[in-house]
C-alpha positions as MATLAB code, in Angstrom:
seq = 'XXXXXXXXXXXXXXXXXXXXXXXXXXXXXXXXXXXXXXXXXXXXXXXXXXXXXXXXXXXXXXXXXXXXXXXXXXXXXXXXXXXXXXXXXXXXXXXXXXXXXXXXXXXXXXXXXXXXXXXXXXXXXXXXXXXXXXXXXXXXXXXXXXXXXXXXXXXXXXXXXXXXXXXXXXXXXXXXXXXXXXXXXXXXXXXX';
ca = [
      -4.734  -25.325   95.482;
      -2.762  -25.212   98.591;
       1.384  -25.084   98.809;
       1.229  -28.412  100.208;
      -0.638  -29.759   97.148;
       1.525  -28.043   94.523;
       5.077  -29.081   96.504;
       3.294  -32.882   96.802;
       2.742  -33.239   92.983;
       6.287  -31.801   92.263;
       7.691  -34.144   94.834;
       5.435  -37.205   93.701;
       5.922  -36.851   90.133;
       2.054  -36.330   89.623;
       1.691  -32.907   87.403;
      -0.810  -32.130   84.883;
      -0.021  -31.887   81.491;
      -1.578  -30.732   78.259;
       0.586  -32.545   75.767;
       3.682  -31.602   76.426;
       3.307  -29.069   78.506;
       3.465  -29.542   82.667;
       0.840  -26.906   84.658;
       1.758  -25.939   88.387;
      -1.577  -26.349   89.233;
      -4.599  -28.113   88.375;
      -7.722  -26.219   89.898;
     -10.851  -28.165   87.786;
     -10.970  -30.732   86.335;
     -14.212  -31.825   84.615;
     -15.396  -34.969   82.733;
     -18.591  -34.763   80.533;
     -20.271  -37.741   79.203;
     -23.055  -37.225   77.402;
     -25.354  -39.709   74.916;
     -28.204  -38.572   72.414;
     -31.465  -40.978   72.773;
     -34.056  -41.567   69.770;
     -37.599  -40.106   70.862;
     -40.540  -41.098   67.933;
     -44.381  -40.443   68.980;
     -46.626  -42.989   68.481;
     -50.543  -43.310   67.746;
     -51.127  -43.282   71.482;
     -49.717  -40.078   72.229;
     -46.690  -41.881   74.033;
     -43.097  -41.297   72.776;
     -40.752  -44.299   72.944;
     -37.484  -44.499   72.743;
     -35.467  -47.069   70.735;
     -31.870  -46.106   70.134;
     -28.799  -44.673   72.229;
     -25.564  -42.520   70.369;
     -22.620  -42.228   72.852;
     -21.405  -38.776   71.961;
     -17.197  -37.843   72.495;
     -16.159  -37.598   75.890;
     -15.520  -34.277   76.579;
     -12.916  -32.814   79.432;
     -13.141  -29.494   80.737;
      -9.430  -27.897   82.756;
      -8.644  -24.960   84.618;
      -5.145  -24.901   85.926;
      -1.840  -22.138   86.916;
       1.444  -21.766   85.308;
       3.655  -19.958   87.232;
       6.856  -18.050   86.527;
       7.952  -19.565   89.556;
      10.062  -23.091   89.935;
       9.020  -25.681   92.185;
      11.137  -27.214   94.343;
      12.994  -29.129   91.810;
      12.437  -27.382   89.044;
      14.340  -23.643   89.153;
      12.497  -21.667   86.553;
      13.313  -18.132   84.189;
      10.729  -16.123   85.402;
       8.841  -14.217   82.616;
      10.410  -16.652   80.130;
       8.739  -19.509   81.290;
       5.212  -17.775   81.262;
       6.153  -16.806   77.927;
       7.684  -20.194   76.822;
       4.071  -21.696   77.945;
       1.767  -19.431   76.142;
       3.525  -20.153   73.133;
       3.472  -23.992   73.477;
      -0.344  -23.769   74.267;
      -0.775  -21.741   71.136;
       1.438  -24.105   69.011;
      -1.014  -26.940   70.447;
      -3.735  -25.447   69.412;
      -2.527  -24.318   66.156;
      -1.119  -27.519   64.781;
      -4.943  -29.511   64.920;
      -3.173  -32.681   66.263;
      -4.974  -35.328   69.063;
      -3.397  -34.829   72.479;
      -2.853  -36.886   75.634;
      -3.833  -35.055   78.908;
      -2.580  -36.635   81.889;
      -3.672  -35.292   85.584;
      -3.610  -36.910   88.943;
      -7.347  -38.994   88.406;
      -6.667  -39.748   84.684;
      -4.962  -40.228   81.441;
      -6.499  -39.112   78.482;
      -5.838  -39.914   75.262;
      -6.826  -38.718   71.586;
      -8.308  -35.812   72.464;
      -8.606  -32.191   70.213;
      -8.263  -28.606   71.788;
     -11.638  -27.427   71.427;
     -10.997  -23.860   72.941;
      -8.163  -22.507   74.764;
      -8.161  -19.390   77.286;
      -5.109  -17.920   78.596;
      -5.387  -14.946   80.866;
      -3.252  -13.134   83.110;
      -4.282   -9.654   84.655;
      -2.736   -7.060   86.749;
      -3.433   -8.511   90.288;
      -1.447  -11.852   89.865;
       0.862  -10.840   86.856;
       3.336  -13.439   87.561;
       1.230  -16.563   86.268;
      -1.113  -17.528   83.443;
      -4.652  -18.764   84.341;
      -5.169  -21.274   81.406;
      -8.734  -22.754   81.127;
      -9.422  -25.258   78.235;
     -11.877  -27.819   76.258;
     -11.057  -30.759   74.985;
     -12.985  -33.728   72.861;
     -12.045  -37.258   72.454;
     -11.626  -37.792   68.927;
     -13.172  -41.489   68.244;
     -10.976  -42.631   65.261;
     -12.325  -45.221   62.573;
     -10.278  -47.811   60.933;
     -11.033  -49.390   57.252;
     -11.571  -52.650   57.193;
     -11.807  -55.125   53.654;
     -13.174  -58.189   53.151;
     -12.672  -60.943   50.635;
     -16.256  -61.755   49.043;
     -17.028  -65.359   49.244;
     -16.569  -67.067   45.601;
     -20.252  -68.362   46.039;
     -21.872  -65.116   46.213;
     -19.786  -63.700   43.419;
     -21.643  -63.490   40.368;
     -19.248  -65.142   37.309;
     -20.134  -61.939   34.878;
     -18.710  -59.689   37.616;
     -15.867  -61.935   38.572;
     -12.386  -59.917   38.717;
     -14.153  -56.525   37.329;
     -14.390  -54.654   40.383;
     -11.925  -52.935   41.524;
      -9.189  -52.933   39.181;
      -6.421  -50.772   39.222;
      -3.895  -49.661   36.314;
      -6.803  -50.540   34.003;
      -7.312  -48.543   30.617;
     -10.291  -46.651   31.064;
     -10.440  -45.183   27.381;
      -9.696  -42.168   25.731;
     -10.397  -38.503   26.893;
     -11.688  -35.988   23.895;
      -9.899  -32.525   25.567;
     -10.533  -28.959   23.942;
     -13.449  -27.729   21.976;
     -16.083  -30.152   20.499;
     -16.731  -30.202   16.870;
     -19.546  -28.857   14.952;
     -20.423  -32.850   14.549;
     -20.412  -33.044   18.140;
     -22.154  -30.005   18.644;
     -25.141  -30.992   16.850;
     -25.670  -33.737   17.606;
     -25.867  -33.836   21.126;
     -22.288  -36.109   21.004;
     -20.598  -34.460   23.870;
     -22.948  -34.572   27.355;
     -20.459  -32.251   29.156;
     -20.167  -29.587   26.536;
     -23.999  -29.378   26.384;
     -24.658  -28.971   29.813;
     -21.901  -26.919   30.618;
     -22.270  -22.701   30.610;
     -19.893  -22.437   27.396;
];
């Protein structure tokens, strides 16, 4: 990424984050959608196809942090590039859905999948951070009410009770009585 590029996003306002963390530069940035189709052979010796799964969105990143402010931004030095590698671990540590936002795109609900920090003698003063992400597709529960037509009258207000006394509970060792005959299913086919 060119000086004009990184100066231009600091300017603009338009820096990539990973959560809440802000990289100097974005070098890659990859999208991958991918679906799984159905293949079944028939008599013929033809395969068709029937059915298509959408798999999670996945995004692939490669970006800089620098221990070096922009323009508006005056940095610590070292600090910062530690300050960062912590934050990225903390991301990845605490299992949570992210938002990544970068100059094409905003995405939301996604998981770290992996995470790769590296920094080597030649260009000590920055972090090369590459990472994989996955949209995590999030279901919701959803309840009906049951028509009273197609509610059988034996069954009516049965199901699903709550605070209901479901018996009593025999605890500790079955008796001999139990024992033989056969009384207790759980102490029989336990390993006792």
């Amino acid at each position: 990424m060119s000086i004009v590029n990184l100066l231009f996003s600091a300017i603009a306002g338009k820096r990539t984050t990973i959560g809440v963390l802000e990289l100097d530069a974005l070098l890659t940035e990859s999208t991958s959608l991918s679906s799984q189709i159905t293949e079944y052979p028939v008599e013929d010796g033809t395969v068709i196809s029937d059915h298509i799964t959408q798999e999670s969105e996945r995004l692939s990143l490669s970006g800089v942090i620098t221990s070096a402010g922009t323009l508006f931004n005056i940095s610590l030095g070292k600090y910062k590039l530690i300050e960062a590698k912590e934050t990225l671990r903390e991301l990845h540590g605490r299992r949570e859905l992210i938002t990544i936002v970068t100059g094409l795109d905003v995405y939301e609900d996604f998981a770290i999948e992996s995470l790769e920090i590296e920094r080597n003698s030649d260009d000590g003063e920055r972090l090369n951070v590459k990472a994989e992400f996955r949209k995590i597709n999030k279901v919701t529960l959803r309840t009906e009410e049951m028509p009273p037509e197609k509610v059988d009258a034996s069954t009516k207000g049965k199901a699903g009770q709550t605070k209901a006394n479901a018996g009593k509970a025999a605890t500790g060792k079955p008796t001999d009585l139990q024992k033989k005959t056969g009384d207790n299913w759980a102490w029989k086919n336990s390993r006792h």
